[in-house]
N, C-alpha and C positions, 0 to 999 in steps of 0.2 A: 654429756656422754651417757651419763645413766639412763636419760629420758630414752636413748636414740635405743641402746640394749632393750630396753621394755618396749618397745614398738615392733622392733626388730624380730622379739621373740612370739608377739601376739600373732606376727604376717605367718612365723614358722608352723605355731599350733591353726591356725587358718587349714595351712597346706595339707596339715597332718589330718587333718577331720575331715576335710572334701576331698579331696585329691583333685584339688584344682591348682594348676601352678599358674603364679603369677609372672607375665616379664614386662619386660620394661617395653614399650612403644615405640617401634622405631619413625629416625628422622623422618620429615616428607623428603620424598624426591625433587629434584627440579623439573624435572618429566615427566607425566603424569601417562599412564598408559591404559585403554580404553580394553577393561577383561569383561565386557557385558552390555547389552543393549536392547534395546525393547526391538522388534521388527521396523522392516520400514516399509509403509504404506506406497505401493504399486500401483499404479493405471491398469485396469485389465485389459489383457492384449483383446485387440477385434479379432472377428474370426476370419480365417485367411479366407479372399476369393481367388479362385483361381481355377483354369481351365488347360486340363491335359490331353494329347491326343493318343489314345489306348487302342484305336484297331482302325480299321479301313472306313475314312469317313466319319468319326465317331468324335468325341471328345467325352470328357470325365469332367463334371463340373463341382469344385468344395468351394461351400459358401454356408452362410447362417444354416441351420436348421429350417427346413419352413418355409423357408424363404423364396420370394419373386426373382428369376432371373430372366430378364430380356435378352435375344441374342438376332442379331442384323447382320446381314451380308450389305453391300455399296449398292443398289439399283433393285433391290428389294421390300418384300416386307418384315418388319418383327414379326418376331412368336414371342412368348413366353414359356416357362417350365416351372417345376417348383420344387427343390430341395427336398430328400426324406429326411426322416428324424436325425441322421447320422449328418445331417449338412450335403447330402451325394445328389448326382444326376446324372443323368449319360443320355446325351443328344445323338441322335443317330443318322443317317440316308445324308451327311453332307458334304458337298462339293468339295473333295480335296484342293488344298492351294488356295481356296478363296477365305479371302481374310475377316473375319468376325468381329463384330463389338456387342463386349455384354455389360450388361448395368445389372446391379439391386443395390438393393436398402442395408447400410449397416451402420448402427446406431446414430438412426433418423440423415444420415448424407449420405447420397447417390455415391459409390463406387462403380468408375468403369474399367476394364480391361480388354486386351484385345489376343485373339487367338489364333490359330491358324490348322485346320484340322489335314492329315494327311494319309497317301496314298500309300502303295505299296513301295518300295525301295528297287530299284533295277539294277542289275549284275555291275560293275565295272568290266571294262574291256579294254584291249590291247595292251594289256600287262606286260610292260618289259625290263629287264636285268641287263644291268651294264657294269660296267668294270669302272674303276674310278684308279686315281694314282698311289693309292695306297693299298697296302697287299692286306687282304682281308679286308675289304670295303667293298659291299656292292650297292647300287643304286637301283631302285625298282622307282618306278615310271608307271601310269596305266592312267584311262580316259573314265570320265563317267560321264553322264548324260543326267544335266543338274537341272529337275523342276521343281517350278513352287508347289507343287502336289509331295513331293517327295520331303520337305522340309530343311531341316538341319543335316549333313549324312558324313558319319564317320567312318573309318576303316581301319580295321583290323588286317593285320600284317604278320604272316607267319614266316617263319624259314624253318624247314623240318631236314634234318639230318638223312639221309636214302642209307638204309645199310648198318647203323650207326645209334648206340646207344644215347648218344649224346641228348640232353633238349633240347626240344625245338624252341627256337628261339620268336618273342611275337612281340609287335605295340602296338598303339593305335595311332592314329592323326585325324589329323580334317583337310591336310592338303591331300594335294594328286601325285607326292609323290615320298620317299623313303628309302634311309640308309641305314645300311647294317652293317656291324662293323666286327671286328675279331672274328673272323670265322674262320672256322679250321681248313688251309688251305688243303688238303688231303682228300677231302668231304666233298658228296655232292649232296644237293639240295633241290628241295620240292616246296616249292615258294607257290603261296596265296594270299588273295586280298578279299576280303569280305565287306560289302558295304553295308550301312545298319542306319536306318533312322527312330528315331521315338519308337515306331508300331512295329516294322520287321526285321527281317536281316535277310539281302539277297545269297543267291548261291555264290561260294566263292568263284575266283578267278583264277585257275592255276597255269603255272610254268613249273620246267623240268628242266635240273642243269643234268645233260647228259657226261659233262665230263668235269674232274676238280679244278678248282683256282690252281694248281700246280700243272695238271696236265692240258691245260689248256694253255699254259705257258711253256710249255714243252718240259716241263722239270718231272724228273721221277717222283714218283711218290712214296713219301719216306714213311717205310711201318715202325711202329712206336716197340723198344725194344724189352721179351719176357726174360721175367727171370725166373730161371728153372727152378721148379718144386722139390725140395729135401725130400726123400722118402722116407716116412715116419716110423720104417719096421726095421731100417736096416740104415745105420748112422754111416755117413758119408762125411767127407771132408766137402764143405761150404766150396761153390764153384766160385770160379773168378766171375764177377758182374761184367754182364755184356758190354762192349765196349760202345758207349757213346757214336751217334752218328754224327757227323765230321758237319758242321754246320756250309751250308752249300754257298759258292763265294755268289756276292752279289752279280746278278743280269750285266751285261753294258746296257742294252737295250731294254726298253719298256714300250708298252702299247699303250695308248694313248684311245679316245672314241672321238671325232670329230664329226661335225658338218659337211657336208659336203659343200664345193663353191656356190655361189649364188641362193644359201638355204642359211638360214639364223636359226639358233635353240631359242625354242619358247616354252616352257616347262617340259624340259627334258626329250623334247621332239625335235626335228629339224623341220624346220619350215619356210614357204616359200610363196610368198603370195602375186596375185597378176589383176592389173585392173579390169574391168568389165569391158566389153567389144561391142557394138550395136551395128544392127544393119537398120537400115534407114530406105524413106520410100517418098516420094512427093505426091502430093495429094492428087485425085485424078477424078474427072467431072463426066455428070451425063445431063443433059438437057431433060428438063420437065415442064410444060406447058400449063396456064391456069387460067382462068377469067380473072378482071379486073376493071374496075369501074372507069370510066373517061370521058373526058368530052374535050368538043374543038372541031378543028376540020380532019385531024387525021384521027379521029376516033366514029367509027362507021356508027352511022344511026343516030349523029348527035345533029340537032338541028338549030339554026340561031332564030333564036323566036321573042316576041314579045312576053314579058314575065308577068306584066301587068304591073299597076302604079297606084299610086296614092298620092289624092292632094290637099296637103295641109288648108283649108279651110280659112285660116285668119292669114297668113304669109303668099301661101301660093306656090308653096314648095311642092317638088314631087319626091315621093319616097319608092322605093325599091324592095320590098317585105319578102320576097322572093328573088333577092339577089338581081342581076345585071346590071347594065352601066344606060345613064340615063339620054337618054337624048330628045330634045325638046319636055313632050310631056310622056316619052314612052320607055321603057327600060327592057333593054332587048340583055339576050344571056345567050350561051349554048347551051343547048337539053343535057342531059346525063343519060349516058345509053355503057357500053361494056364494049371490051373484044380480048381476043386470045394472048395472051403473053407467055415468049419463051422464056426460061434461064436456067443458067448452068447452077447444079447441086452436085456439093459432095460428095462421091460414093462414100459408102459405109463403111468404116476401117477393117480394113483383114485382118483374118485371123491368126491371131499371136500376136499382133502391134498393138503399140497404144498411142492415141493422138496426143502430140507432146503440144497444139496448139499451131505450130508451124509446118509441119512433117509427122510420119509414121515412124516410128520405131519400135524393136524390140531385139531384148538381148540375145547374143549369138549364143548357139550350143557349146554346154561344159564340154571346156577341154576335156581331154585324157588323163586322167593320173590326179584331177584335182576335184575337189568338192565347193558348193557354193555355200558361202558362209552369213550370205545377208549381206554383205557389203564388197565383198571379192571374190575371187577362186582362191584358193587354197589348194596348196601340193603339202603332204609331208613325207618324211623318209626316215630311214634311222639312222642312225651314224656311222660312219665307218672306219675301222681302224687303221691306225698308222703308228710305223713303229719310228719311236725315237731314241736318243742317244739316251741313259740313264741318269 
């Protein structure tokens, strides 16, 4: 016990002279938990290639610095280009819609990619607003004219309030068509579609609702009700709050947008397709005359003559070196002389037909009302309403 006091008192004067406090070491954990570490060694990323199209024609090309880049169209030649310092390039004068391949060097193996440079973007057209069965829901509908000049092509979709502080309401898509939905039945609307690819954005498409989702359903249209302003100079008793508009009982009837008979929706259109009609024609001849080589009796000027012979020497054979048939030791033929030969030839197919091989044909004039689409006529039309029970 004495020893443990005189130890005990050396650690205290310790303390006392440095001002270092001693403590005790705590237990290890069974868990051991990682508060430090040296970095960890990375692959350096390669440098991206890659080819964007930035204007009419053009493309924007990031690659090495420096660097060789090839670029091919299908039934062409390569060129090549060469990267500035920043890794950039921009090819220019090329064929919208035709599809590219580029190569270069990035550390020592060929990368290729493939690109597609593009045209200006075209309007969309025949924009149309339909009612759908839920109130405050409309369907917009409209066509574009989709080439590989034109590329990828989105659209922008607005619905703008007429009259109306409200915002306008927008998205985007990639189809042909879009619904909106909660919109203030009271409201009319100034609806457009915007198409946009990589390089441009065409002019919008617009439509105009001349009348609200209420009064086109015949419902009045209910004004949202004020409340009268206190006068700030002269204290009044607080008015009675406006009285609530009486919420209006449900429709029986609702209108519906349909088909007409004989016509299917095909993205939001009615349509109606008809096969092709051909008029048809049998082939028809005229005599042409030619010279042609003959011999015989009914060939004028051929005469049966001796051809001349040959006599084998050791046998005693005769030969015929000039054709005909032998008899005894002489080999007689008909001459070769010509005369005039008719035959009937083809007339030359009229115009507008094509020779199918058997007969003439060619397709009959587009109906009325429809378009030809490459493999049919095509009708479309828009739907038309009908009112049902609710």
């Amino acid at each position: 016990m004495k020893i443990n006091r005189i130890f005990a008192s050396a650690i205290l004067s310790i303390s006392l002279v440095t001002g270092v406090t001693l403590a005790v070491a705590p237990a290890t954990s069974a868990t051991q938990i990682v508060v430090a570490q040296s970095p960890t060694e990375t692959t350096p990323t390669p440098a991206p290639f890659t080819a964007t199209p930035n204007s009419q024609g053009s493309l924007v090309i990031k690659a090495h610095p420096s660097s060789r880049v090839v670029y091919k169209a299908k039934g062409q030649k390569a060129k090549a280009v060469k990267t500035n310092k920043a890794g950039l390039v921009q090819i220019k004068k090329l064929t919208p819609g035709v599809k590219l391949t580029l190569t270069t060097k990035i550390a020592g193996a060929t990368k290729r990619i493939t690109a597609v440079p593009e045209g200006q973007v075209v309007a969309a057209n025949n924009l149309r607003v339909l009612t759908t069965e839920i109130p405050g829901q409309l369907q917009l509908t409209w066509q574009h004219v989709n080439t590989p000049a034109q590329g990828a092509v989105s659209y922008t979709v607005t619905a703008a309030p007429i009259g109306s502080t409200t915002d306008a309401i927008t998205g985007t898509t990639t189809s042909n068509e879009f619904v909106l939905t909660d919109l203030d039945l009271n409201d009319r609307f100034e609806f457009s579609v915007t198409a946009e690819n990589t390089i441009s954005r065409a002019a919008p498409t617009m439509a105009l609702m001349t009348k609200s989702l209420n009064q086109l359903q015949g419902k009045a249209v209910v004004a949202t009700p004020i409340t009268p302003v206190k006068p700030a100079t002269t204290p009044v008793a607080t008015p009675a709050p406006a009285p609530r508009p009486i919420a209006p009982v449900g429709p029986s009837t609702k209108t519906i947008y349909l088909c007409p008979d004989t016509f299917t929706e095909v993205g939001g259109l009615c349509e109606k397709s008809m096969a092709y009609t051909f008029t048809t024609a049998d082939y028809t001849y005229h005599p042409e005359s030619r010279t042609e080589s003959c011999s015989g009796p009914d060939c004028p000027g051929s005469v049966y003559m001796d051809m001349g012979y040959i006599e084998s020497p050791t046998w005693g054979q005769v030969h015929c070196p000039n054709g005909g048939t032998v008899y005894g030791k002489t080999c007689m033929a008909w001459s070769t002389s010509s005369k005039q030969v008719t035959h009937q030839v083809k007339d030359a197919t009229p115009t507008g037909f094509t020779d199918t091989g058997s007969i003439w044909s060619k397709k009959d004039e587009l109906p009325a009302g429809y378009t030809d689409n490459g493999s049919n006529w095509v009708s479309t039309t828009a739907k038309i309403a009908r009112v049902v029970p609710a």
